[in-house]
N, C-alpha and C positions, 0 to 999 in steps of 0.2 A: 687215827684209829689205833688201837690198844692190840698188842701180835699176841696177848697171852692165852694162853690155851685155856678155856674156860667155858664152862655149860651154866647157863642160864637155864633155871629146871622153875616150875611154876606151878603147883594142882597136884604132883605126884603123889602117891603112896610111898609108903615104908618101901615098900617091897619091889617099887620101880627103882629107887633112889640105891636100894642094895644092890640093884644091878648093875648101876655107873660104879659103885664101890666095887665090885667082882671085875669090872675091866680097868681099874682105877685111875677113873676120870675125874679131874679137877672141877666142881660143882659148886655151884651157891646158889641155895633155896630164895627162891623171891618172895614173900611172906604178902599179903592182902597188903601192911605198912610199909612195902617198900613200891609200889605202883606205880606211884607218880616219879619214881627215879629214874632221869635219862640211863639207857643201857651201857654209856658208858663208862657211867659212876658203879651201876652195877657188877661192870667186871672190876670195875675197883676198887669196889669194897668201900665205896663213901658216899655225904650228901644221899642216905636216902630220904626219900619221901614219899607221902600217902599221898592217897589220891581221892577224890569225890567220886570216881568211877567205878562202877563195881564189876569185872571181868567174873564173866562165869564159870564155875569148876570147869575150866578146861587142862588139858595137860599139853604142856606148853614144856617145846625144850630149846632156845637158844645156843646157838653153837658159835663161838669165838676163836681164832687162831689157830685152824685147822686148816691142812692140806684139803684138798677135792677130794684126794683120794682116802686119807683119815677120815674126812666126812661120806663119802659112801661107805666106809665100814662103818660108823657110827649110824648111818640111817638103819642098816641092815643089822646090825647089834639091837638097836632101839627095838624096832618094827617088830623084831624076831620075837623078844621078851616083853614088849610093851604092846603088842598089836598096832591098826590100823591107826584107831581113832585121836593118839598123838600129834600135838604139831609140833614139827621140826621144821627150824628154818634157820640161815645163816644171816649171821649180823655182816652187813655192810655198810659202807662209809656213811649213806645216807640212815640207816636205822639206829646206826648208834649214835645219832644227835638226839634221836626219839622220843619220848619218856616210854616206860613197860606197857600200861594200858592204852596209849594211841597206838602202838605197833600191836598190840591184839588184837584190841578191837577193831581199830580202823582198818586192819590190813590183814592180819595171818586168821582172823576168824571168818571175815565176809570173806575173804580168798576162799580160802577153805568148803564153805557151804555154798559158793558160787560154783566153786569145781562139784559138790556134791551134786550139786543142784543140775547141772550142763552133762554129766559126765555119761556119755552112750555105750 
């Protein structure tokens, strides 16, 4: 697994994206053509590739080599400026063998709307 400090960003606007710039955070936009590229090529900046799957505008922020405690400031930086409807979630040893649109959809989206779904 890859220790570099780096946000996986996916769906953002302008004007979310100026807000990792205002805390200046390490980022790289995942583009529609980069989809099918395991996440760990994604923090490294190679081998991307497309995908036949098509992930829906969601905003999607992956977080890579951060402390727990960096990452609860970042959920709380995000949340604050970005509202609820963002997913954030942290890459672990197991998701970054993943490619981008299996860990969406297969996991941070139905997660997600399952909690929406359950949540009392």
């Amino acid at each position: 697994m890859i220790d570099e400090k780096m946000l996986l960003v996916y769906g953002l606007a302008n004007k979310d994206i100026n807000v990792l710039k205002t805390f200046n955070k390490d980022y790289r936009v995942v583009s529609e053509e980069m989809t099918g590229t395991k996440v760990e090529d994604l923090i490294k900046g190679e081998n991307f590739k497309t995908s036949e799957n098509k992930i829906p505008r969601e905003k999607i922020i992956l977080v890579n080599g951060y402390s727990d405690r960096e990452v609860d400031a970042l959920f709380k930086i995000v949340r604050g400026a970005m509202g609820k409807n963002v997913i954030i979630a942290v890459v672990t040893e197991n998701s970054n063998e993943w490619s981008f649109d299996y860990l969406a959809l297969e996991h941070l989206i139905k997660e997600r709307d399952w909690y929406k779904k359950n949540k009392k």
